[in-house]
N, C-alpha and C positions, 0 to 999 in steps of 0.2 A: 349548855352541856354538849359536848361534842358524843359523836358515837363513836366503835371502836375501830372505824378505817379513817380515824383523824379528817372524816369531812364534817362540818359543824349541821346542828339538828338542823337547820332551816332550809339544808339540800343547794344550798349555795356550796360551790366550790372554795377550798383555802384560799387566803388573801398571802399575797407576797407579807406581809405583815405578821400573820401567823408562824408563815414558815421561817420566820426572823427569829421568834420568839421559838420556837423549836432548836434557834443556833445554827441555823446555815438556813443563806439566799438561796431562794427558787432556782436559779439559774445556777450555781455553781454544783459540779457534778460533786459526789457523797466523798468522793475520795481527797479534795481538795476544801472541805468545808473548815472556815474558822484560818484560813490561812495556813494549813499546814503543807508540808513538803508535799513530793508523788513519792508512794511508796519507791524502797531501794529494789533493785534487781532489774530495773527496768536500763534499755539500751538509751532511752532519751525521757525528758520530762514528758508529762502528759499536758494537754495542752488542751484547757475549754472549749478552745473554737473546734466545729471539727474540720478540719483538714480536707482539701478537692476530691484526693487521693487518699484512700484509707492504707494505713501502711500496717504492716506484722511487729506485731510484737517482740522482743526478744527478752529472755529471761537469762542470767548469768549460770553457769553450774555450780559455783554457791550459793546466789538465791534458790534455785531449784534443790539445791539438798539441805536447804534451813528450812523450806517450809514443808517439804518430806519429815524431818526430824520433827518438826511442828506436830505435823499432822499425826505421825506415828503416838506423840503424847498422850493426843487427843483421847480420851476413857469415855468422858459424860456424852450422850444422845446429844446433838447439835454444835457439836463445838467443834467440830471439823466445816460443820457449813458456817458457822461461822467466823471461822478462819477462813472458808474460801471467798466470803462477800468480803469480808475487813480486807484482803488481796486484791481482788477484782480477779479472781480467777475463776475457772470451769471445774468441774469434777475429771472433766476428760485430762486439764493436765495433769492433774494431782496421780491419775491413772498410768500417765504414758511414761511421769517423772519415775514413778513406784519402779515400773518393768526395768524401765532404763538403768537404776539405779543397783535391779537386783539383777541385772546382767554384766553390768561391766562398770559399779561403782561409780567415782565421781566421773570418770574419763565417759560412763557412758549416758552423761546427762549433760556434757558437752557437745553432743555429737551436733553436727550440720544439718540442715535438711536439705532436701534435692536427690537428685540421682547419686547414686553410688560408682565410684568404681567401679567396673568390670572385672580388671583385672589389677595386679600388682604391675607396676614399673618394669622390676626385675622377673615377671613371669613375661610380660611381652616381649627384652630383651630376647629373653633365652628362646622364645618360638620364635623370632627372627633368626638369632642366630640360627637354630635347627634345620627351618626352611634353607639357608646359605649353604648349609653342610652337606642338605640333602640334593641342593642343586649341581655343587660342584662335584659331589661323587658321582651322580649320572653323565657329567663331561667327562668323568674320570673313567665310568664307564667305556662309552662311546671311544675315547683315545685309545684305547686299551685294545676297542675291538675293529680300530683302525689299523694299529699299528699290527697286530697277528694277521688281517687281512697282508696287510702288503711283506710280511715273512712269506706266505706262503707264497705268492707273487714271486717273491723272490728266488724260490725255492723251485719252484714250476718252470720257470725262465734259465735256471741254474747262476743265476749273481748271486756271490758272497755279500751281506752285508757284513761291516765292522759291526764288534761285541761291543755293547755299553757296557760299563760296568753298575 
């Protein structure tokens, strides 16, 4: 008779044997037991071996607002956790999906991660341009207070300049 954390009375550890008879090999993680696919939403299959390099996950903005709609269902005590084991997912995403979701809808459970923008394209434009406008009006200055300097010169001296028009 086994006790109830499925190690058998005799204090031996499960045999690969048992865990056959359970329906999925020792060795194969829970989410691929009996042969079936990796869950959908995922950017790439999930893959027993692990990997040199652990890579990030990525999740689509419809899988992330199917198991938001999932989880909103959810009534009975447990049935959100276990939706988030049957996913292989954390509470933290189900968390971050939620905000994201009730901020700025599907668009905002696409979002990128990384650094953001600073600024808009067309807002660095325009303080480019602004800086130009502000530099040429000080030349514009300066020419302005060149050109009265030498009226008066001229005026001191008694030379006519010609009128511009």
């Amino acid at each position: 008779m086994k006790s109830m954390n499925n190690v058998p009375h005799n204090g031996q550890s499960e045999s690969a044997d048992s865990a056959l008879e359970r329906g999925r090999p020792r060795s194969v993680p829970l989410g691929l037991a009996n042969g079936s696919v990796p869950k959908a939403g995922y950017a790439q299959a999930q893959d027993p071996e692990v990997p040199e390099k652990a890579t990030r996950r990525r999740f689509t903005a419809e899988y992330k607002a199917r198991i938001v709609r999932e989880a909103d269902v959810c009534t009975e005590p447990g049935q959100i956790g276990a939706l988030l084991r049957r996913e292989g997912l954390y509470s933290s995403h189900l968390t971050e999906w939620r905000r994201l979701r009730d901020e700025g809808g599907l668009a905002g459970l696409s979002q990128k991660r990384g650094r953001k923008a600073k600024h808009d394209p067309k807002e660095l434009e325009n303080a480019k341009l602004q800086r130009e406008v502000e530099r040429l009006a000080e030349r514009l200055r300066k020419a302005e207070a060149i050109i009265a300097a030498q009226k008066k010169i001229a005026e001191i001296l008694g030379e006519t300049l010609p009128e511009v028009e």
